[in-house]
N, C-alpha and C positions, 0 to 999 in steps of 0.2 A: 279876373285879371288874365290877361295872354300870355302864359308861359315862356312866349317870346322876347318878353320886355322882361325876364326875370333874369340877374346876373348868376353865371354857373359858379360863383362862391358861394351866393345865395341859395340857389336850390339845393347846391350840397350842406349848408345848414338849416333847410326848412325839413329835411330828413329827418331829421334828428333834435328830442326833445329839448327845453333850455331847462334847465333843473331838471325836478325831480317829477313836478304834474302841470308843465305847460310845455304848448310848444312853440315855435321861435319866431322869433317878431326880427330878428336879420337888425337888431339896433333900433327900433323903432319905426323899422321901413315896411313893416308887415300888424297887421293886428294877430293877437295871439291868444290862444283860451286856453282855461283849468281844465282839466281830464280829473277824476275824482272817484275815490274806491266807491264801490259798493257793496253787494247786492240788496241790501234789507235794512239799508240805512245809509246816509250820506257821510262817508270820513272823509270828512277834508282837511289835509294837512299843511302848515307852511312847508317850504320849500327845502329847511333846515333840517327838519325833526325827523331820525330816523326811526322813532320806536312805533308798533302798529298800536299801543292805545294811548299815543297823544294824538288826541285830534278833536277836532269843534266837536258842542254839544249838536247830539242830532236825535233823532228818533229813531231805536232798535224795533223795527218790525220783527214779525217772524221769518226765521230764514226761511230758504227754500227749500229744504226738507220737512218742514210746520207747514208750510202755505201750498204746499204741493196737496197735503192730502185734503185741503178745503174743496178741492176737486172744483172749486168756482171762478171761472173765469171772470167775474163783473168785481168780485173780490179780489184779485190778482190787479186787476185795471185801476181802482181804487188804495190801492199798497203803492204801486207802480207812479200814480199820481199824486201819492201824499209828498215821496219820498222828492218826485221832480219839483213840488213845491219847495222844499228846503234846499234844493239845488240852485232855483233859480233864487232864491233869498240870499246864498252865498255866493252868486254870480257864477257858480259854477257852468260850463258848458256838457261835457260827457260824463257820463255816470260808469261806471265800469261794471257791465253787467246786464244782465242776467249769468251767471253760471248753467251752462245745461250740457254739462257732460255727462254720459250714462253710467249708471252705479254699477261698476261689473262687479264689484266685491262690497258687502255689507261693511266690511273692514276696512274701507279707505278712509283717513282723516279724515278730510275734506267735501264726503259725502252731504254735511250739511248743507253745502252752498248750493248741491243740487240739486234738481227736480226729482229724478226718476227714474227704476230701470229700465224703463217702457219710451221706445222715441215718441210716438205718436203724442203721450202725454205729455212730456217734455218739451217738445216741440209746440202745443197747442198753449199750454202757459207761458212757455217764453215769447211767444209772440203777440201774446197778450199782454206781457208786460211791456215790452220795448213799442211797441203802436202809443199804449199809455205816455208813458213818459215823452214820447217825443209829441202824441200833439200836442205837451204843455212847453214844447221849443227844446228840450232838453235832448242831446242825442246819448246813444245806447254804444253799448261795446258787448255785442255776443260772444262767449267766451267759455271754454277753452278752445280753440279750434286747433286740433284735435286729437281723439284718441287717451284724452288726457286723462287717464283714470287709476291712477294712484300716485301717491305720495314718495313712498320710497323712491331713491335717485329719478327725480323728476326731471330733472334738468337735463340727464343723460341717456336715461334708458331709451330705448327702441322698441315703438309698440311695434308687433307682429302682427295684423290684422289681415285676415284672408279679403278679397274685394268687394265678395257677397257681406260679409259681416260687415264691412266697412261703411257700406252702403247703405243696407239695411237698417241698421242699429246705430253707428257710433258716428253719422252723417246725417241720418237722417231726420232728426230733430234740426239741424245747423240748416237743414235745407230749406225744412217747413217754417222755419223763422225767417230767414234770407228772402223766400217768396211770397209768405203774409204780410212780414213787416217792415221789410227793408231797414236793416238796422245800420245806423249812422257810421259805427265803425266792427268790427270783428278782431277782438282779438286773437295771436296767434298762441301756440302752448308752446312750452319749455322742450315737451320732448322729442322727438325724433318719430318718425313715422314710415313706416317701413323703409328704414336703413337712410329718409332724412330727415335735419330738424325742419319743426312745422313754417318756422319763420325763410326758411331756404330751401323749400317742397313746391316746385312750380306746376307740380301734379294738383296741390294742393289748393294752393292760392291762385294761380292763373288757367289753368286747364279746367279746375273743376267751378270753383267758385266765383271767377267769373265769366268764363267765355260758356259753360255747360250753364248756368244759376241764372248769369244774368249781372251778378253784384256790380253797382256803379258806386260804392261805397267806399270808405279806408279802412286799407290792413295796416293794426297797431301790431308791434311789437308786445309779448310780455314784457311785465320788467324784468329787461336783463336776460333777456331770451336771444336776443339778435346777436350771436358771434360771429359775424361776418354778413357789412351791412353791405356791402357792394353787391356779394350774392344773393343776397335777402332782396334788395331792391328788385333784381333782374327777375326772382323770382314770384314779385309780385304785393313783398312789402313793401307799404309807402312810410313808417313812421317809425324809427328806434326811441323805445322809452326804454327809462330816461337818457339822459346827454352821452350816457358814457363816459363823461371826461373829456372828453374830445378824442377820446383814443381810436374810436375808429373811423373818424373823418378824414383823416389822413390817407388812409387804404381805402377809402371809395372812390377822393380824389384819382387815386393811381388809379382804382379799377376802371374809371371813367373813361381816364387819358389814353390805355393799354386797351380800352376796345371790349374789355372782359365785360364790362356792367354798360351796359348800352345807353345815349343819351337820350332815344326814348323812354325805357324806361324809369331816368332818374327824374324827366319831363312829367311824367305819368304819375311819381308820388310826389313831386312839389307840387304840383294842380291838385293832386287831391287832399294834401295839407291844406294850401291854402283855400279852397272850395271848401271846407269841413270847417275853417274860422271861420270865413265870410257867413256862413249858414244860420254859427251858432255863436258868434261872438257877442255882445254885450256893447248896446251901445254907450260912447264917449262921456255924454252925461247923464245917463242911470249910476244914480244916487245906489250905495252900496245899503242894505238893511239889517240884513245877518238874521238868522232863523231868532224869530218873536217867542216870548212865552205863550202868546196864544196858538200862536204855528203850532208849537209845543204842544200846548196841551191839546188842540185836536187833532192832530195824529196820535199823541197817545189814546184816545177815544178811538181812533179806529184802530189802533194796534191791538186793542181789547178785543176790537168785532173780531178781527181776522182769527188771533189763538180763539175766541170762539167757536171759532168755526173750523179751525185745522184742527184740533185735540181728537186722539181717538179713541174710544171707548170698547176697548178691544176683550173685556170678560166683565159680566156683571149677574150676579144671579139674583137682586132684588133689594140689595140695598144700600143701591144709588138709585135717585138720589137722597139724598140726607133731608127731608123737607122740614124737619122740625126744630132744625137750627139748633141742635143742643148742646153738649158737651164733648167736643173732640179730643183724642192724645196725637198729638203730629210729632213723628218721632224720625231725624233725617237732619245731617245738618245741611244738604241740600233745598230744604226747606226755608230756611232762615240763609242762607248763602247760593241764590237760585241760579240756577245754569239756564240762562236762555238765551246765550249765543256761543258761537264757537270762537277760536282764537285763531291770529292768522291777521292777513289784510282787508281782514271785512268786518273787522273788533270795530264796532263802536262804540259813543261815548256818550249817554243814553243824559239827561238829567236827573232821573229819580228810579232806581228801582222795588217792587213793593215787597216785602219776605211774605211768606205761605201765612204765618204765622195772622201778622197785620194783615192782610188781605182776606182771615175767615174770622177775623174778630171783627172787620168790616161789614163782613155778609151777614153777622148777627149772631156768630159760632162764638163760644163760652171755650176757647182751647186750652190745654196744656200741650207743654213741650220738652222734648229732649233732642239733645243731639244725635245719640246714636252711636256715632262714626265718624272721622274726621273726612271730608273730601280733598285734602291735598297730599294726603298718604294713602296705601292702601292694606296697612297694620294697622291689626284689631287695638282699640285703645280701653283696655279693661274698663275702668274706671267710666267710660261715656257708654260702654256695653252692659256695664250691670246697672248703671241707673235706668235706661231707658228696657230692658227687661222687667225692673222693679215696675216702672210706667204701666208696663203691657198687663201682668197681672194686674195690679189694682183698678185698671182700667174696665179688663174682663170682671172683676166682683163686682163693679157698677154696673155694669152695660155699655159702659163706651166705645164708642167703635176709634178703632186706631186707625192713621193714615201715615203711612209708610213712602216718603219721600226719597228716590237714589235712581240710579243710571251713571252713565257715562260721565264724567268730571273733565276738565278741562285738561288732565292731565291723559285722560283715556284718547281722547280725539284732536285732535288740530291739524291743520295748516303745515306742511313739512316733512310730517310722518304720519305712515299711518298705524291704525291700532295695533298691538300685539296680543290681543285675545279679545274672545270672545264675547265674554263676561263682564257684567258688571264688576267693581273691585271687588278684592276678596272680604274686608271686612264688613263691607254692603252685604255679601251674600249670605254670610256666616250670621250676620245679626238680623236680617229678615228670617232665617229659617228658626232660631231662637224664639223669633215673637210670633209667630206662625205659632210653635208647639204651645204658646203660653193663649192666644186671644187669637182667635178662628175669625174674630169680627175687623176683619185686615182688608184694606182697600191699599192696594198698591198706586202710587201715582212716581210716572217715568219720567226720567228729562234723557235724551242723547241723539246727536244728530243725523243717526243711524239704526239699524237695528240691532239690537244682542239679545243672547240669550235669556229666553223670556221665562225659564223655568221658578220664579216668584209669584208669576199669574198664576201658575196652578195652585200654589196656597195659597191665593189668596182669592177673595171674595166677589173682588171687583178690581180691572187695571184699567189706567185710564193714562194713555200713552202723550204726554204734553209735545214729547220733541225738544224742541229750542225756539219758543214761542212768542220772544222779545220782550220789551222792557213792560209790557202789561199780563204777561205771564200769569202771575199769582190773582188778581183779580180774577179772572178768566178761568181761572182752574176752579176757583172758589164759587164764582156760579154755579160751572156746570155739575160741582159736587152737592149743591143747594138743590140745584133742581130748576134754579131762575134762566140760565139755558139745557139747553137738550143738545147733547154732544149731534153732530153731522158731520165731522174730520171719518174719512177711507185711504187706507193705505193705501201710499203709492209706490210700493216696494215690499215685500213680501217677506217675509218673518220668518228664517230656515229655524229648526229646531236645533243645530248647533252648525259648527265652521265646516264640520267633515261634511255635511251637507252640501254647499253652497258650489257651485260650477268651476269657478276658477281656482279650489285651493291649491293644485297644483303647483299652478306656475304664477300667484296674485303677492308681488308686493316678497320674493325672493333674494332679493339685493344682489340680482343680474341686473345689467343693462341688456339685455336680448329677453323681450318679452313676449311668451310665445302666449298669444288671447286663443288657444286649442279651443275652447270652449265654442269658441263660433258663435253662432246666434243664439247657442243654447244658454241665453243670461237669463237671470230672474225668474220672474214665472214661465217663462217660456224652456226653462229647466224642467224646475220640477211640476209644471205640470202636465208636459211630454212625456218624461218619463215616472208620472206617476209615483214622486217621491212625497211623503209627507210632512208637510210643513207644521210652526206653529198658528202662524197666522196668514192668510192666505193674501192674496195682492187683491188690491180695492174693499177689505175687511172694516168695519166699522160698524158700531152699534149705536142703538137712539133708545131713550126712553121710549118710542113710540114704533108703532109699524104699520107698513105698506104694503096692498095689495097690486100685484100689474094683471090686466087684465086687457084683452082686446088689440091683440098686436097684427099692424099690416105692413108688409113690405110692399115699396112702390118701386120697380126698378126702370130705369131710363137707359135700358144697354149696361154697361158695368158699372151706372151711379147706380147707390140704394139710399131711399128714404126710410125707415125705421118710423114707426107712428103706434104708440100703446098709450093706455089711461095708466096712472096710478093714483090711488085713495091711499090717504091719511085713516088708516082704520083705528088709530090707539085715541085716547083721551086727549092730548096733548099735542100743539102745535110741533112741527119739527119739518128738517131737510133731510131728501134723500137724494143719492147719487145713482143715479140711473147709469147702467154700464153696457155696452153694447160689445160682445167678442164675438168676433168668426172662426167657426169650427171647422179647417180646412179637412179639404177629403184626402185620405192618406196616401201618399207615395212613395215611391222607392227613392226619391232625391230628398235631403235631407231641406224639413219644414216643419216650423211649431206648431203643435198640436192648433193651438189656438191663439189669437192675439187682440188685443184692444184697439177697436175700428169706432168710435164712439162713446160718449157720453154726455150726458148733461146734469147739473143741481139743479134741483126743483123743491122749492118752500113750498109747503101745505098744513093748513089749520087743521086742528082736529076734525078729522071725518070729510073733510073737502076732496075732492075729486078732480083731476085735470092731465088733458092730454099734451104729451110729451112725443115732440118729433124730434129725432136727430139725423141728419146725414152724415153718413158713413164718410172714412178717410175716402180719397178717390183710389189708393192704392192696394185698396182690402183682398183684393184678389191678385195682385202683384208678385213677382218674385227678381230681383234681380240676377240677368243671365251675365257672366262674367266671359262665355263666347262672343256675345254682343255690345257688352259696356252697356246696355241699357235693361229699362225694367220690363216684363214681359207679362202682362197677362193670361192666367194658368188656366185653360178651360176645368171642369168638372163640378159636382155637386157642394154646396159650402151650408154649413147652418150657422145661422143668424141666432145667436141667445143674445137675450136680453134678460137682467137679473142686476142685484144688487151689489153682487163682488165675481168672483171669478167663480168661487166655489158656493156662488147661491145664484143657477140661474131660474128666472119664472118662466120666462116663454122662452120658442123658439118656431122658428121658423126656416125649409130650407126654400135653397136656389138655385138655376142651374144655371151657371155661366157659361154662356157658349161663344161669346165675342170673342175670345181670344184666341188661344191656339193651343192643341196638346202638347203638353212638356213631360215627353217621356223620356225619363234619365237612371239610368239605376246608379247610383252613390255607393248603395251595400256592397258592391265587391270593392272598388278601388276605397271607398276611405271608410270600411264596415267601425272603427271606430267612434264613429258616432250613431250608432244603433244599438238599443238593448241585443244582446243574443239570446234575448229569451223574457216573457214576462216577469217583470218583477226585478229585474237586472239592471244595470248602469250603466250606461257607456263608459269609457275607458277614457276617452279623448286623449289616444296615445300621440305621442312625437311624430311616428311612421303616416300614420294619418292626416295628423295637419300637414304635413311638408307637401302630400299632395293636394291638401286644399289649399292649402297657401301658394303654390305655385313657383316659387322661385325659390333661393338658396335662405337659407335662414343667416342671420344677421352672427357676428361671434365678436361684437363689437370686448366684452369681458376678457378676449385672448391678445388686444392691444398689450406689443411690446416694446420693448428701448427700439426706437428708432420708429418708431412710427408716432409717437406720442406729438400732441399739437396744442393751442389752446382751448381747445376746447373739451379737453380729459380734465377729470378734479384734481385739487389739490390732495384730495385723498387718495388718486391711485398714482400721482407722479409722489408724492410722498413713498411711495415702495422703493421706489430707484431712483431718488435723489436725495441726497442731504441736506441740498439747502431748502430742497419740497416742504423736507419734516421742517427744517427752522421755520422757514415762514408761514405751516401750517400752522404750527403753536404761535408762533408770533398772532398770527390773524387770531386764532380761538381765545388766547390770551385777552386779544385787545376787546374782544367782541362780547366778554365776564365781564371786563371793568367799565364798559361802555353801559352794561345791564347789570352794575355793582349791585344795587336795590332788590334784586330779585333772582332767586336759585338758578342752580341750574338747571332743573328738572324743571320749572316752566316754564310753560310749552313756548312762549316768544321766544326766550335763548333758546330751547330746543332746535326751533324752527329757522334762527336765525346758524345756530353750529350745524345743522345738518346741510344750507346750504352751504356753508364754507368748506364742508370735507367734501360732498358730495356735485353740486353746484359746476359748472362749470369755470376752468382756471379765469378767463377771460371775464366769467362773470364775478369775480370777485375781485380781482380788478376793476372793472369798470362800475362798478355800485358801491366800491369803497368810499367815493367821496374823493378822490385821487391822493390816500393816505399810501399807496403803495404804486412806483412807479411800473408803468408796464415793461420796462425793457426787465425789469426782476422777474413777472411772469415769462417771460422769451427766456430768461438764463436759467429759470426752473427748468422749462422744456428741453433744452438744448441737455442739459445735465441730464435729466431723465432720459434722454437718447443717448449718453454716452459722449456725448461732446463736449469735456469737462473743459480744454483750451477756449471754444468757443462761449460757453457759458459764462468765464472769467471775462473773457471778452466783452458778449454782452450788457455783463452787470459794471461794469466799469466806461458804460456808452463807447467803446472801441467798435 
């Protein structure tokens, strides 16, 4: 349709969703489509229901922290596909997702919905997923765009990102999906990015993403992210989800009239609204179906494959697997109450889930069982601690081997917050170490959607890391403990030995809004294994019943592309998959550069004793560095080696190169920002303040020193709560209402969690405008006005004068 034939009341509500997951048909003068959560499952909601687990039955894949470490992309495509088939059964149009934010902290919530610390990985599955899905007509919403990576005050904080990191890392995934797979829409994140938010960053959305990328695409709103849709628009959003209320149709109108928000640009996202229905709407008489029990039951069949194949098998000294099928003790009440997804807006609402228990009585295992530990506390509960001790021994005077079920619980990680330790719960901990001392014959089995502290693996026998592996979980665990599959899941996130380890503890999830990422590109492996810090389990880490030989490696290079070409044999007994991993050993300089990075890989199935050649082409960036004198990426002459191996820290071959295409990048870093260089072997960088403010280049953000008089809607009810009165009444009023709404269920979990931490923390306007319009917005204006000092005008306001 010609934008020109569309009325400007109309375009000003084609902006702007019509409820909660469509967008607006202008009265019936426009066709309109469902938008619908995702990532690892279809939640689709009516239009009423605020809670995130009422929603249609659908199929709980494994999330993205499970499916990431399948390291297979044809298996990613196949998830991706199952998931567009219950979309299009529910007439749904967008799927909300992929998540591929990068993991800068092992401690974010939220980590589960991601990929990985590594973009290149990241990147390579999420565009494998969204191609998926959409050539079954279904479009994608890539997501978080960006910088989104923690939980704490989400809504408010200010990532601090230097441009190199920016680019490199917490971009560069969003790019390699943007130009493989062109994804239907991109969502934008909550928070603010250097000093603005993502949805009002015309650096962000129109400079980079599409005049630099190319994107012909739509930018959605998060829900409830858009505080100011007039600017958002000019800046490059086309769509506020949801409605708002109508509360800010009003002020766009003005923006419009007043010249501020330009009538191109409002041009630009009603064509791309309505271009985004037209594409993916549903036609008039297609008959509605709703996801079948058979739909059902064959995604749950592949939801088996996939935790098959994501599980990792991360310590095993020979006795896994179990082939004899005999008498197990499973002791966990994780076991029997399984963790295999996270909580938050990507809760699904699965048909059937199987317990550990039922699922190795299936596989032909003779079990006993104990609780243990309770998972919704994390007090030792005597009484479920000495029976399943009593277990452990009698267990040992048989011979039975114990399996030890725990990890992270629903109450450790979610959606809103993120972790406050490291650790498993305490009484998880305290009662593996108990049974440890009693039966040495202990197989640890993990659930968490992140990593923690793995110090269980070392007493125990055998860990076998499940993740959050969806509604087929327990079957899948119960093979690969049988022995009927052979684990192939490789970390795709690297395993610190505790939190003082890990890159960001400084300044990760502080409860600032001024987020200073110091750490720079130094995230993940590219931490420690630059600086030669020792981990638990290393990135790309995973073990098989079986093993492989690489043997005969050639490099082909065409100028700065490189082909990679070696054999690998299946040398063990037994059929299995191995993950072929390719990193570049860059040559060392005085400008700050990871040791090494991941430029390739591939999954490769092989029968026992089978033999076959494996080629992969390298990223075309592998020799890249982004110059922030230039705004572009520059190719680094010098000598580079090529490993090829099975994880990071098991390479087989290697091979060097000299790159000479490009140009010398001679820079020395070490004087002006020396804190990011050991001063010495063996030493840590500092990644002080003084340092990054010269890499970051501009003034650092002090958004946390916001005073009376400067406050607006867009600060929380939680900081106008300090200097207001009426802040605090209708703080409590809102938390009050937001208990009795969620009467059914505590307040420790994690939904009210997630749902009170956005009302303290959230922005004012967004609580407002996602209420449902239980609270007028001129109340939020008389909060602000009060919280500036303006107590006459405040009265004013709340009284509509």
């Amino acid at each position: 349709m010609d934008i020109k034939e569309v009325s400007f009341e109309d375009k000003l509500r084609l902006v702007t969703g019509q409820g909660k997951w469509h967008t607006a048909d202008c009265g019936g003068k426009y066709k309109n489509i469902h938008l619908s959560d995702g990532p690892h499952g279809l939640r689709k909601q009516d239009e009423e229901v605020m809670q995130n687990n009422l929603s249609y039955t659908s199929t709980c894949f494994p999330t993205a922290s499970a499916v990431a470490c399948s390291w297979d992309t044809d298996l990613i495509a196949k998830m991706a596909k199952g998931i567009a088939s219950e979309a299009k059964a529910e007439q749904v149009s967008i799927l909300l997702g992929p998540g591929t934010n990068i993991k800068r902290s092992p401690t974010c919530g939220r980590n589960f919905e991601y990929f990985s610390e590594d973009p290149y990985l990241a990147g390579t599955l999420a565009s494998e997923y969204v191609n998926a899905v959409q050539e079954e007509g279904i479009g994608t919403s890539l997501k978080h765009f960006a910088g989104n990576s923690q939980e704490t005050l989400r809504m408010t904080q200010n990532s601090m990102i230097d441009e190199r990191t920016l680019r490199e890392i917490y971009l560069r995934a969003f790019e390699k999906c943007v130009k493989e797979a062109a994804p239907a829409t991109i969502m934008a994140s909550y928070n603010r990015i250097n000093g603005q938010y993502a949805c009002r960053n015309k650096w962000l959305l129109t400079d980079v993403l599409r005049n630099e990328w190319g994107y012909k695409g739509l930018v959605v709103s998060d829900w409830g992210a858009c505080n100011d849709l007039g600017e958002a628009v000019e800046a490059g959003c086309d769509l506020e989800m949801p409605d708002s209320n109508g509360f800010h149709a009003g002020n766009l109108k003005r923006d419009v009239e007043s010249g501020k928000t330009s009538m191109e640009a409002l041009d630009r996202a009603a064509s791309n609204v309505l271009n985004l229905a037209e594409k993916y709407k549903y036609p008039d008489d297609e008959k509605y179906v709703g996801i079948t029990k058979e739909l059902l039951d064959t995604n749950a069949s592949l939801a088996r494959q996939i935790a098959e194949n994501s599980a990792v098998l991360l310590k095993n000294d020979g006795i896994l697997p179990l082939k004899d099928k005999g008498e197990i003790l499973i002791i966990g009440s994780m076991a029997k109450d399984v963790r295999y997804q996270g909580g938050g807006s990507s809760h699904i609402k699965p048909p059937f889930v199987m317990s550990m228990p039922e699922a190795f009585e299936a596989e032909g295992f003779k079990v006993r069982y104990e609780d243990g530990y309770r998972s919704d506390v994390d007090i030792v509960d005597i009484s479920l601690e000495k029976k399943a001790i009593e277990a452990a021994k009698k267990a040992k005077e048989e011979s039975i081997p114990v399996l030890f079920f725990g990890g992270l619980t629903d109450f450790s990680e979610g959606e809103g917050y993120d972790r406050k330790s490291f650790s498993m719960p305490e009484n998880q901990e305290k009662l593996f170490d108990k049974i440890a001392e009693e039966n040495q014959d202990l197989i640890f089995v993990a659930f968490g959607g992140s990593p923690f502290d793995m110090k269980p693996a070392d007493k125990a026998r055998a860990t076998l890391m499940m993740y959050l592996c969806g509604e087929s979980v327990a079957p899948a665990c119960a093979g690969i403990i049988s022995g009927k599959v052979n684990p192939s899941g490789k970390l795709a996130e690297t395993f610190p030995f505790s939190y003082e380890d890990t890159p960001a503890k400084e300044t990760y999830a502080k409860y600032t809004k001024d987020v200073e990422y110091r750490e720079a590109l130094f995230i993940g492996y590219r931490y420690y294994d630059t600086f030669n810090i020792p981990v638990h389990f290393k990135f790309g880490f995973g073990m098989s019943y079986t093993t492989f030989e690489y043997t005969n490696p050639v490099v082909v290079r065409d100028g700065t592309k490189v082909k990679v070409r070696f054999d690998i044999t299946n040398t063990g007994s037994v059929d299995g998959a191995e993950v072929a991993q390719v990193y570049v050993k860059n040559s060392k300089q005085d400008f700050i550069r990871a040791a090494r990075e991941l430029r390739g890989f591939k999954k490769v199935f092989l029968k026992a004793g089978e033999k076959a050649e494996v080629s992969i082409d390298l990223d075309d960036r592998s020799f890249d560095i982004y110059d922030v004198a230039r705004h572009d990426y520059v190719t680094v002459n010098g000598t580079y080696e090529i490993q090829i191996g099975s994880c990071l820290g098991d390479v087989r071959l290697s091979e060097t190169v000299d790159i000479t295409e490009g140009e010398d990048f001679n820079r020395d870093d070490r004087a002006g920002i020396p804190g990011y260089f050991a001063k010495a072997e063996g030493e840590r960088p500092k990644f002080d303040e003084e340092s990054f403010k010269k890499l970051y280049g501009r003034e650092l953000s002090r958004f946390d020193d916001t005073k009376p008089g400067e406050f607006d809607m867009c600060n929380s009810l939680g900081d106008l709560a300090k200097h207001s009165l009426l802040g605090k009444i209708v703080l409590k009023l809102v938390i009050s209402f937001a208990y009795r709404m969620m009467k059914d269920k505590p307040k420790d979990d994690p939904e009210v969690m997630m749902m009170v931490e956005a009302i303290k923390d959230g922005t004012l306007d967004l609580v407002l405008s996602e209420g449902g319009g239980a609270l007028p917005y001129n109340l939020g204006e008389a909060v602000v006005l009060s919280a500036n000092g303006k107590k006459l005008k405040a009265i004013a306001k709340l009284f509509g004068k």
